[in-house]
C-alpha positions as CSV (number, residue, x, y, z in Angstrom):
1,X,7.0,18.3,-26.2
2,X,9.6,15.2,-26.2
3,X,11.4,13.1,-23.8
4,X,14.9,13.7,-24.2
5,X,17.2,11.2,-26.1
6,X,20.2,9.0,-25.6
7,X,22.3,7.1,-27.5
8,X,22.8,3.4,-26.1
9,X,26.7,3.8,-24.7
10,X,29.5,1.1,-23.4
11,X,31.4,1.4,-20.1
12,X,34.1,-0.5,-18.5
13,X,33.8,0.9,-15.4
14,X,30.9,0.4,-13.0
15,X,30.8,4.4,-11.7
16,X,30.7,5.7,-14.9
17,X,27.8,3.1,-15.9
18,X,26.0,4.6,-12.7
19,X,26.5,7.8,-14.0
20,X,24.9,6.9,-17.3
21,X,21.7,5.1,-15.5
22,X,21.0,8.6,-13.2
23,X,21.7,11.1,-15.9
24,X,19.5,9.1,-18.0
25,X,16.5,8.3,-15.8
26,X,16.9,12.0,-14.0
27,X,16.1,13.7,-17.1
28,X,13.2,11.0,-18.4
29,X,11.9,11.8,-14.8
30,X,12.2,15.6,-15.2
31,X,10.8,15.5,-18.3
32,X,7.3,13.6,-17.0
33,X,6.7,15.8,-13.8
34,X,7.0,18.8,-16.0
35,X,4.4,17.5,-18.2
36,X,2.0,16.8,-15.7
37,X,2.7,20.1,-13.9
38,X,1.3,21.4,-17.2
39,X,-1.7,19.3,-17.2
40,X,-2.5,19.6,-14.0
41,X,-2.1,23.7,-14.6
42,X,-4.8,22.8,-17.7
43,X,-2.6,22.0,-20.3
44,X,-4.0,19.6,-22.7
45,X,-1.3,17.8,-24.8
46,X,-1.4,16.8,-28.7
47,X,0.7,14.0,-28.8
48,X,0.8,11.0,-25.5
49,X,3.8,12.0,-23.0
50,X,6.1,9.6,-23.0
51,X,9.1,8.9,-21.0
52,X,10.8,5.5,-20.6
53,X,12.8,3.8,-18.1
54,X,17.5,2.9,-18.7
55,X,18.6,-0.5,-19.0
56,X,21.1,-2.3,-18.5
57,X,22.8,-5.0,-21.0
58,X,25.7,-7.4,-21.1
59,X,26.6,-9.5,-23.8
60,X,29.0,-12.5,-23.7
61,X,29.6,-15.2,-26.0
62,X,31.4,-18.4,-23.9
63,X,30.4,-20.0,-20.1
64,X,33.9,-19.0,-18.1
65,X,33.7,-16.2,-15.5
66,X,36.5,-15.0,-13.0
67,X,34.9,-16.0,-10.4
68,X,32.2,-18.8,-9.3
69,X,32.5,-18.7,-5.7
70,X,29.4,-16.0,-5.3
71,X,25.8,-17.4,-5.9
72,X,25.6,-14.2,-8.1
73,X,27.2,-11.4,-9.5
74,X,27.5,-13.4,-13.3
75,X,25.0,-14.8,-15.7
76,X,24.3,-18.0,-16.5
77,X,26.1,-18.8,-20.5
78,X,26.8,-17.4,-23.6
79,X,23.5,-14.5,-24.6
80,X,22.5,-11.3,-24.4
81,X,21.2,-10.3,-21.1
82,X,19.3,-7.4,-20.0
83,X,17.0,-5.6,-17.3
84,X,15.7,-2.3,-17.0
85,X,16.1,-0.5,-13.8
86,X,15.1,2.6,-11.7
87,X,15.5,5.0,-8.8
88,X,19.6,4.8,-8.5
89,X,19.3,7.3,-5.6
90,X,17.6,4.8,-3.6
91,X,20.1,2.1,-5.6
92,X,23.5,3.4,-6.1
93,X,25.2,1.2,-3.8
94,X,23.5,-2.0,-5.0
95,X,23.9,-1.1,-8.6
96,X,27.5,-0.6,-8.5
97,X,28.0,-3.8,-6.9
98,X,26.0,-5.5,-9.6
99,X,27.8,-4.0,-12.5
100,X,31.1,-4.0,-11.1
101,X,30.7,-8.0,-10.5
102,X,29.5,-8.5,-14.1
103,X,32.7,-6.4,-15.3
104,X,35.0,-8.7,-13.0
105,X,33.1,-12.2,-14.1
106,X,32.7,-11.8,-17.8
107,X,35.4,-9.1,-18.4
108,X,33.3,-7.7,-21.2
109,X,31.5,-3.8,-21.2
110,X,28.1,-2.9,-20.0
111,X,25.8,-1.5,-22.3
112,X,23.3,1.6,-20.8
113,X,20.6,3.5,-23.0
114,X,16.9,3.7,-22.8
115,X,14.5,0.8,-23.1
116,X,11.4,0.6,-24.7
117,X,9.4,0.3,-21.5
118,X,7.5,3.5,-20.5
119,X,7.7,4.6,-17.1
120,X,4.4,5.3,-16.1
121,X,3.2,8.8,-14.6
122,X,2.3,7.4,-11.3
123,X,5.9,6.6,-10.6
124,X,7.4,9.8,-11.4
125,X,5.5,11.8,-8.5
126,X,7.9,13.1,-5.9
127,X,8.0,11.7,-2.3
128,X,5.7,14.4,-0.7
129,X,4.3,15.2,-4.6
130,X,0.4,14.9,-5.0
131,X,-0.4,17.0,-7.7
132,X,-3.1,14.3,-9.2
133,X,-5.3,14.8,-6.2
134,X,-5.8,18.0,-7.3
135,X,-7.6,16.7,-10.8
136,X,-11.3,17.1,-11.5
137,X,-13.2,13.9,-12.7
138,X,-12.7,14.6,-16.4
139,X,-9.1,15.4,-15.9
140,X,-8.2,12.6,-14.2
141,X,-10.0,10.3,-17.2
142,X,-8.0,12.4,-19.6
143,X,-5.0,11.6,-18.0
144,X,-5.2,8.0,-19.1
145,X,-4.7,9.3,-22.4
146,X,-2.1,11.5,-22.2
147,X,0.3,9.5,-19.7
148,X,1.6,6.1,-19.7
149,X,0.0,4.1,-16.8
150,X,1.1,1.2,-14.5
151,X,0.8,-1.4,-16.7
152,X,0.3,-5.3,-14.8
153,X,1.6,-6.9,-17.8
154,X,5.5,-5.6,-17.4
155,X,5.2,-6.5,-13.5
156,X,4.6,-9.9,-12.8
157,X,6.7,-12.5,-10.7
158,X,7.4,-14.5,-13.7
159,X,11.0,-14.2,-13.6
160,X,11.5,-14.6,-9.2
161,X,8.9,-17.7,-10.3
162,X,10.5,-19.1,-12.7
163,X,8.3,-18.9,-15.2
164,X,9.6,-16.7,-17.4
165,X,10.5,-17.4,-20.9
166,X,12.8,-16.2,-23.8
167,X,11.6,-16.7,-26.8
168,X,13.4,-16.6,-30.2
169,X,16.1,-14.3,-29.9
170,X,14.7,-11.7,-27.2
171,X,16.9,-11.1,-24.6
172,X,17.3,-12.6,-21.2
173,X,16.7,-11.1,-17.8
174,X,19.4,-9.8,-15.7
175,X,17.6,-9.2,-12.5
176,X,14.7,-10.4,-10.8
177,X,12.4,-7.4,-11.3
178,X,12.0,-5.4,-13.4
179,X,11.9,-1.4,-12.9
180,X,8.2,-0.9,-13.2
181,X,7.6,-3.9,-10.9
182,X,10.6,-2.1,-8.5
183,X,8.7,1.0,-8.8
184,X,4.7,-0.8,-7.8
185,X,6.1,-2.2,-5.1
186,X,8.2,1.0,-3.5
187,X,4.9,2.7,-3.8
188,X,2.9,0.1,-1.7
189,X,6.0,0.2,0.9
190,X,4.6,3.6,1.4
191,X,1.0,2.7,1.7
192,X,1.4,-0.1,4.1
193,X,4.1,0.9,6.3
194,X,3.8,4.4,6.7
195,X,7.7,5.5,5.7
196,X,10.0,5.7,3.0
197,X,11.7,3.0,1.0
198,X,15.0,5.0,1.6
199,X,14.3,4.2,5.1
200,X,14.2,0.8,5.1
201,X,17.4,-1.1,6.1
202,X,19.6,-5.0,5.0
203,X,18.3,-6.7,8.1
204,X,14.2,-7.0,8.6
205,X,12.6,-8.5,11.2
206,X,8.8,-10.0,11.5
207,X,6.4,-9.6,14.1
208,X,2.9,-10.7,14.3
209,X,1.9,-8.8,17.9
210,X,2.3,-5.3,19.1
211,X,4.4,-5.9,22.2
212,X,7.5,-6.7,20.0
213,X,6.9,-3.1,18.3
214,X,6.7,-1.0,21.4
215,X,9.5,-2.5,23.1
216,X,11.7,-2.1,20.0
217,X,10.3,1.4,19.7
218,X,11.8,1.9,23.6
219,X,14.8,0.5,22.6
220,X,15.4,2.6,19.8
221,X,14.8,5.9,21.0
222,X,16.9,5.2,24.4
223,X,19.8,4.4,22.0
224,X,19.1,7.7,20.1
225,X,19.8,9.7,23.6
226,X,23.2,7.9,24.0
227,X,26.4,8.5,22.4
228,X,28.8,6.5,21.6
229,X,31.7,5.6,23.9
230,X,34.8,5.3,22.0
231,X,36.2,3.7,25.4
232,X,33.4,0.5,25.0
233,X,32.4,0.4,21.3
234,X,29.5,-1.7,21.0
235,X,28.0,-3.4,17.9
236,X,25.3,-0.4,17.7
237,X,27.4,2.7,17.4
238,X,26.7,2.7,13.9
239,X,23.3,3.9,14.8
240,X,22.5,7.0,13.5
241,X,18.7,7.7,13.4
242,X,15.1,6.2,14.5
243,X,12.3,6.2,12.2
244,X,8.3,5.6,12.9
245,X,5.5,5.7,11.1
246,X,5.1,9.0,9.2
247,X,8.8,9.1,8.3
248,X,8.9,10.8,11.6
249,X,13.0,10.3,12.7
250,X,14.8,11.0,15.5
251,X,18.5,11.4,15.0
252,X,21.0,10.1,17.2
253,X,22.6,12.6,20.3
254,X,25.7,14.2,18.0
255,X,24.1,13.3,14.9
256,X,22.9,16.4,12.7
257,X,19.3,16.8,11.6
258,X,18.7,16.7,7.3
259,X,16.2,18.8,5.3
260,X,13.5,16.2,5.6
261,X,13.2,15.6,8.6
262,X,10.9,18.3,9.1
263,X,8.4,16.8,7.0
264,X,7.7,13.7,8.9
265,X,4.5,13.9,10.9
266,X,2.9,10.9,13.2
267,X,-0.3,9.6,11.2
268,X,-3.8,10.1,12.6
269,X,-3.9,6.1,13.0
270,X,-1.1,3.7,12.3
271,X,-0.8,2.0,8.7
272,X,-1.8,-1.5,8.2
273,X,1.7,-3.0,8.7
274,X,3.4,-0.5,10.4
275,X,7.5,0.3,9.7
276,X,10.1,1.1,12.1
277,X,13.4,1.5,11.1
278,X,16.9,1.3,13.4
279,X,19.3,3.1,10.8
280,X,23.0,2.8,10.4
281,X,25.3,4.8,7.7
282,X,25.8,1.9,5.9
283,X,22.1,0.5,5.5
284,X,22.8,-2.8,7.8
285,X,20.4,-1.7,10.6
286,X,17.1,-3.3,11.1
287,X,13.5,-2.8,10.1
288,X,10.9,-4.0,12.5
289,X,7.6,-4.5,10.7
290,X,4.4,-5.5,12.5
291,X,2.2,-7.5,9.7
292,X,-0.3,-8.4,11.9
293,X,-2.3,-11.8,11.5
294,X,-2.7,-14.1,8.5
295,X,-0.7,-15.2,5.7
296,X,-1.8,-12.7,3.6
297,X,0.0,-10.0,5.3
298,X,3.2,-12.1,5.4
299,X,2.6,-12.5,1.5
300,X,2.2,-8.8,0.5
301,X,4.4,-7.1,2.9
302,X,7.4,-9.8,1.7
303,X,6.1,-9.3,-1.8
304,X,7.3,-5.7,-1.6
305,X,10.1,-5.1,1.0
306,X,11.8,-8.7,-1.3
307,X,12.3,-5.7,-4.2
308,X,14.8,-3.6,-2.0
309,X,16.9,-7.1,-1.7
310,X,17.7,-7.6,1.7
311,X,20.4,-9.5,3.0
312,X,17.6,-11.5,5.7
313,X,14.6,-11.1,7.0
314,X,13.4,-13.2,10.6
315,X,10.2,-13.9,11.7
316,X,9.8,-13.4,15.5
317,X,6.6,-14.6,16.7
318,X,3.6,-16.2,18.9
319,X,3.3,-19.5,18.1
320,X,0.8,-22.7,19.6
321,X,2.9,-25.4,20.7
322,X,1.8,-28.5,19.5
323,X,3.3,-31.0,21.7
324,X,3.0,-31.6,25.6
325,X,6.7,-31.4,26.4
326,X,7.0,-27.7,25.9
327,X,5.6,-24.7,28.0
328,X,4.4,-21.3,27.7
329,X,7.2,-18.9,26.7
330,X,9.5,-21.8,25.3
331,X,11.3,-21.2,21.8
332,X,11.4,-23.1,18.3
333,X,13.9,-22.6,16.1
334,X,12.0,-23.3,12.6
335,X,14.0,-25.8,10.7
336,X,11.0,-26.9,8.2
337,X,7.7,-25.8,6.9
338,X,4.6,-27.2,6.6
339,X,2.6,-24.8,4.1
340,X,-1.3,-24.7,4.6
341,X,-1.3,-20.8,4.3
342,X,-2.2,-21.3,0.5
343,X,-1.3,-18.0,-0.8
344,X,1.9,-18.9,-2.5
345,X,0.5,-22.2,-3.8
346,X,0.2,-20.7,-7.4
347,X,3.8,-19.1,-7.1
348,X,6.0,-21.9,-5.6
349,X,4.4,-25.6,-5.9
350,X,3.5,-27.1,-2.7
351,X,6.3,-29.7,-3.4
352,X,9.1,-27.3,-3.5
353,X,10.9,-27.5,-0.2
354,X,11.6,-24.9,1.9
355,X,14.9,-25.7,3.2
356,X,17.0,-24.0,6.8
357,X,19.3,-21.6,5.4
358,X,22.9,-22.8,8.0
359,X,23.8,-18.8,8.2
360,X,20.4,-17.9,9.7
361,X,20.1,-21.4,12.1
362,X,23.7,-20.6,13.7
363,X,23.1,-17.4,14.0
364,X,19.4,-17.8,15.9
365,X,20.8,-20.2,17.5
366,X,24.2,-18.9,18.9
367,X,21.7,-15.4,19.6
368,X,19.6,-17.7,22.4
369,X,22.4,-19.1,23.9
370,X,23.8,-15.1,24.0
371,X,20.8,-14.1,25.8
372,X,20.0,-16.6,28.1
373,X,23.4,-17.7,28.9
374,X,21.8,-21.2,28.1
375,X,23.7,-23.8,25.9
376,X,24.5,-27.3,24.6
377,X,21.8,-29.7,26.5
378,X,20.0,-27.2,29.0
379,X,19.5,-24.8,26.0
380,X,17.1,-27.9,25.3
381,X,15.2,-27.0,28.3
382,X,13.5,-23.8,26.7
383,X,14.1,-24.3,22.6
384,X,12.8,-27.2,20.3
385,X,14.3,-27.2,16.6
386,X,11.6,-28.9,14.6
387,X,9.2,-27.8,11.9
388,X,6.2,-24.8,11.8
389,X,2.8,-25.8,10.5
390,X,1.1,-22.4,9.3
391,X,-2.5,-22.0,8.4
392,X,-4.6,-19.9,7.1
393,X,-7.5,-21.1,9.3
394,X,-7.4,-18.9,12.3
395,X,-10.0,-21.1,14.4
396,X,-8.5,-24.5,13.1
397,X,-9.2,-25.4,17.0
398,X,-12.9,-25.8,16.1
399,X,-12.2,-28.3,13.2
400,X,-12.8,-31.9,14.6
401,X,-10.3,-32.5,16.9
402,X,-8.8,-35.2,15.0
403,X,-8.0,-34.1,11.9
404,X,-5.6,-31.5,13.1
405,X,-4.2,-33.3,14.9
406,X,-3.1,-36.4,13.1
407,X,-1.3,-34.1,10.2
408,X,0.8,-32.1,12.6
409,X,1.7,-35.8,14.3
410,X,2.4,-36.9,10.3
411,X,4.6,-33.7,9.9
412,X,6.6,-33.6,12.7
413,X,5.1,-30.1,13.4
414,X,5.6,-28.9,16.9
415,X,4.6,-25.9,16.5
416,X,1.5,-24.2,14.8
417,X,1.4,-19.9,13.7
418,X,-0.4,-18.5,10.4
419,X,3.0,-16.5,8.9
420,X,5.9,-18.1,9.3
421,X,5.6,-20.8,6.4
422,X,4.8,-17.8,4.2
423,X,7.9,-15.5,5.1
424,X,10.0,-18.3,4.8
425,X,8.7,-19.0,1.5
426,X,8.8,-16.0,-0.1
427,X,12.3,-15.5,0.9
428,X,12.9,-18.5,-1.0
429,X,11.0,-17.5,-3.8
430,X,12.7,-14.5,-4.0
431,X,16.2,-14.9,-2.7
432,X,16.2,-13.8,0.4
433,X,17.7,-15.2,2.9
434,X,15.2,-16.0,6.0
435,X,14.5,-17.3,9.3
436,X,12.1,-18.1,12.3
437,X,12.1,-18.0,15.7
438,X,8.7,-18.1,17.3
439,X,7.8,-18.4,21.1
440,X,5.2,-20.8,22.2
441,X,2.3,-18.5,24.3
442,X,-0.5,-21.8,24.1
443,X,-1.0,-25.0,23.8
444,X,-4.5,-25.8,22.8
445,X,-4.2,-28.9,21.5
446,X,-3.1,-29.6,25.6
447,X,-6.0,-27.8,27.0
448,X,-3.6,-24.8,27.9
449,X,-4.9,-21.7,25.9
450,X,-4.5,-18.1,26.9
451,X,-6.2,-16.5,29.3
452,X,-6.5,-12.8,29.9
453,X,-4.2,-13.2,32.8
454,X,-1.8,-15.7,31.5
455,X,-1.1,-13.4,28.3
456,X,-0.4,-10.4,30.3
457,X,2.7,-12.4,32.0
458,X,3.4,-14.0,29.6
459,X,4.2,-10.8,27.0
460,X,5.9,-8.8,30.0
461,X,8.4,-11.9,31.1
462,X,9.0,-13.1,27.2
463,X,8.5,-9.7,24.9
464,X,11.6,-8.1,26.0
465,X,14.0,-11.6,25.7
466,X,12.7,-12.6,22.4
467,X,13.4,-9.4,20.9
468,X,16.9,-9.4,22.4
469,X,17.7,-12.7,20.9
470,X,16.0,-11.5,17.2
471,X,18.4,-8.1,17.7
472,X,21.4,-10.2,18.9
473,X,20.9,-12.7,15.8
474,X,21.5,-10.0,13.7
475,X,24.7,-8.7,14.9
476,X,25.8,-12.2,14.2
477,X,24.7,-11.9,11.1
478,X,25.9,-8.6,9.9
479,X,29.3,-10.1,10.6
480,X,29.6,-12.4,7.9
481,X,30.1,-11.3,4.4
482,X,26.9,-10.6,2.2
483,X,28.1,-13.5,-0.2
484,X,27.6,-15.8,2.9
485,X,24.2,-15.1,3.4
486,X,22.9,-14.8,-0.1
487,X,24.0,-18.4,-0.3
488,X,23.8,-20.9,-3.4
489,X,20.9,-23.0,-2.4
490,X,18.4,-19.7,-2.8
491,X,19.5,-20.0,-6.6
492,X,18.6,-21.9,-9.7
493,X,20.7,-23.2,-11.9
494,X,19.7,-21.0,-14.6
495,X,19.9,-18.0,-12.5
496,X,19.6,-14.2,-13.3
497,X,23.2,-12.6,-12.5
498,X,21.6,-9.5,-9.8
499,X,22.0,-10.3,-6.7
């Protein structure tokens, strides 16, 4: 039994190279679930299944490109540049944007065949396939030999990090993951969030309480019971579905139900970083993801949702503010980052900075004024622009008092959470476009922390507003062009060409 087998072809159009990609990944992903159909039915194998994943190559020979005005869409000099991809269901629209920029820039053909890099077994399953649960003990061991596995080795961050290298005359990347990477983290979208990758839309937004998830969860499904007036169109008539955890969707009044929908079922108990999506046709709705506390949450959920390249992701948040001028429920715009979270210090050098992205500022910005009818001086009155110390030290109040203390007066900081550094740094780190806006809910440097009362007024005057202003940022946002957002400063100058 063989994986079927292509010859390496040219294209000058990007269609037909998306053509090429799905016919050739479809039948290498045919060809490994009927294999392990047959083992898991008891059929033993003589030779290792194999199946690999397409790639995708250019090859150009001088620096000049059509046109430099995008931060991508073109790679970086003369070479031969390649990257192997996957799931062009889930991609088409993003692929065919890549390909037909690197037809435009370099005015040269893309070349599509089949790597050399197997896909392993794990990532063939279907969405609601889990034939390897049914495996005894000594299947499941032979099944190491007789299927590829994930392999760690062909999915590190060396590329997003920057420290990847060619050597001799290998070829260089074209995107920033590769597809078994791609595939890993889809997979752990699942696990986490409790819904589909297909699910997931452009705009993302950050949460680290629950409050912000049940009031966007209200929101949502009293927009699916509207429809749309065509007398008053509104930014959200776009809006076709809702989606909780357990791929459980609502669809939108007028808007027909699909043949999955019937599968989604609410889970016994949520995930560990719950998912709820707001979907529109086009993908630009917005994902609402509670990641809980700590910056290790921030780290793995960003690791994973940075692979389905969004165009920005916000982080809308309880913060304690750090200086005596500011009260409970008060906003800070993030414009800096001080980074004592410590889980991206081996991927992105404590002396990188983390710099305000101007789309995402005006845009946060413009989005407070919007909802609190607030602006030039008395917008002062209730937000500070200034930097966000985060830690990993959730009780950092019981370190002596001064030590705190005088590095948050050394930074600037004025206000202190344990996430936003991170998300902010991993959408550096890989090209996304990010932001903060964090609500101040204790000052305990000041003697003010939360008390059972407080918090409970607190959450119901500040919950609902907050999450206005996050929702209203994004419509901002969604009207500039993705070029805008994905701006030049998220780049290197040595930069892969996919966006």
């Amino acid at each position: 039994m063989s994986a079927p087998k292509f010859q390496t072809q040219r294209f000058d159009d990007a269609q037909a190279a998306l053509d090429r990609v799905t016919q050739l990944y479809d039948s290498q992903i045919h060809y490994l679930r009927a294999a392990l159909h047959r083992f898991v039915g008891g059929e033993t194998f003589k030779q290792h299944v194999r199946a690999k994943y397409p790639f995708v190559r250019i090859h150009t020979d001088t620096v000049a490109r059509a046109d430099s005005r995008l931060s991508y869409g073109f790679v970086a000099g003369p070479g031969i540049y390649e990257t192997t991809v996957t799931r062009p269901d889930l991609y088409a629209d993003y692929y065919r944007e890549q390909f037909e920029l690197l037809l435009k820039n370099h005015g040269v053909s893309l070349e599509v065949g089949l790597s050399s890099e197997p896909i392993p077994v794990h990532f063939s399953l279907a969405e609601h396939d889990h034939l390897e649960g049914n495996l005894p003990p000594d299947r499941r061991l032979l099944l190491r030999d007789q299927f590829d596995l994930p392999d760690l080795a062909s999915m590190d961050d060396g590329i997003a990090n920057g420290a990847y290298e060619t050597l001799g005359g290998a070829t260089r990347p074209l995107a920033l993951f590769t597809a078994p990477r791609v595939d890993y983290s889809l997979h752990r979208l699942r696990h986490y969030t409790g819904t589909s990758p297909e699910h997931f839309q452009n705009f993302v937004l950050f949460t680290n309480y629950q409050f912000y998830i049940d009031e966007f969860v209200r929101m949502g499904l009293e927009l699916m019971r509207t429809s749309p007036d065509p007398a008053n169109p509104r930014d959200d008539d776009d809006c076709i579905a809702f989606v909780e955890p357990g791929n459980v969707i609502t669809r939108r009044v007028g808007v027909s139900a699909e043949a999955m929908d019937a599968l989604g079922i609410a889970p016994l108990r949520l995930p560990q970083m719950p998912a709820y999506h707001l979907m529109r046709r086009d993908r630009s709705g917005i994902t609402m993801v509670n990641i809980g506390v700590g910056p290790a949450n921030a780290k793995t959920i960003t690791d994973h949702i940075a692979v389905l390249r969004p165009h920005a992701w916000i982080m809308l948040g309880h913060c304690a503010g750090l200086r005596n001028s500011q009260q409970m429920g008060d906003y800070v715009l993030a414009h800096g980052y001080v980074r004592e979270d410590h889980v991206l210090d081996e991927d992105l050098p404590l002396w990188v900075p983390i710099p305000p992205l101007a789309e995402i500022q005006v845009a946060l910005e413009g989005a407070v004024e919007d909802v609190t009818q607030l602006s030039g001086y008395e917008l002062k009155r209730i937000m500070r622009t200034g930097t966000v110390a985060s830690t990993d030290n959730r009780n950092w109040e019981l370190l002596p008092h001064r030590e705190p203390e005088q590095r948050f007066s050394q930074s600037r900081a004025v206000a202190l959470d344990m996430e936003s550094a991170t998300i902010a740094a991993n959408g550096f780190r890989f090209r996304v476009p990010y932001g903060t806006l964090l609500c101040v809910s204790d000052k305990p440097l000041h003697g003010e922390i939360k008390l059972p009362g407080m918090a409970n007024q607190f959450y119901r005057e500040r919950v609902d507003q907050h999450l206005r202003i996050g929702l209203r940022a994004i419509e901002r946002l969604r009207g500039n062009r993705a070029g805008q957002l994905h701006s030049r400063k998220l780049r290197s100058f040595a930069e892969v060409a996919f966006q």
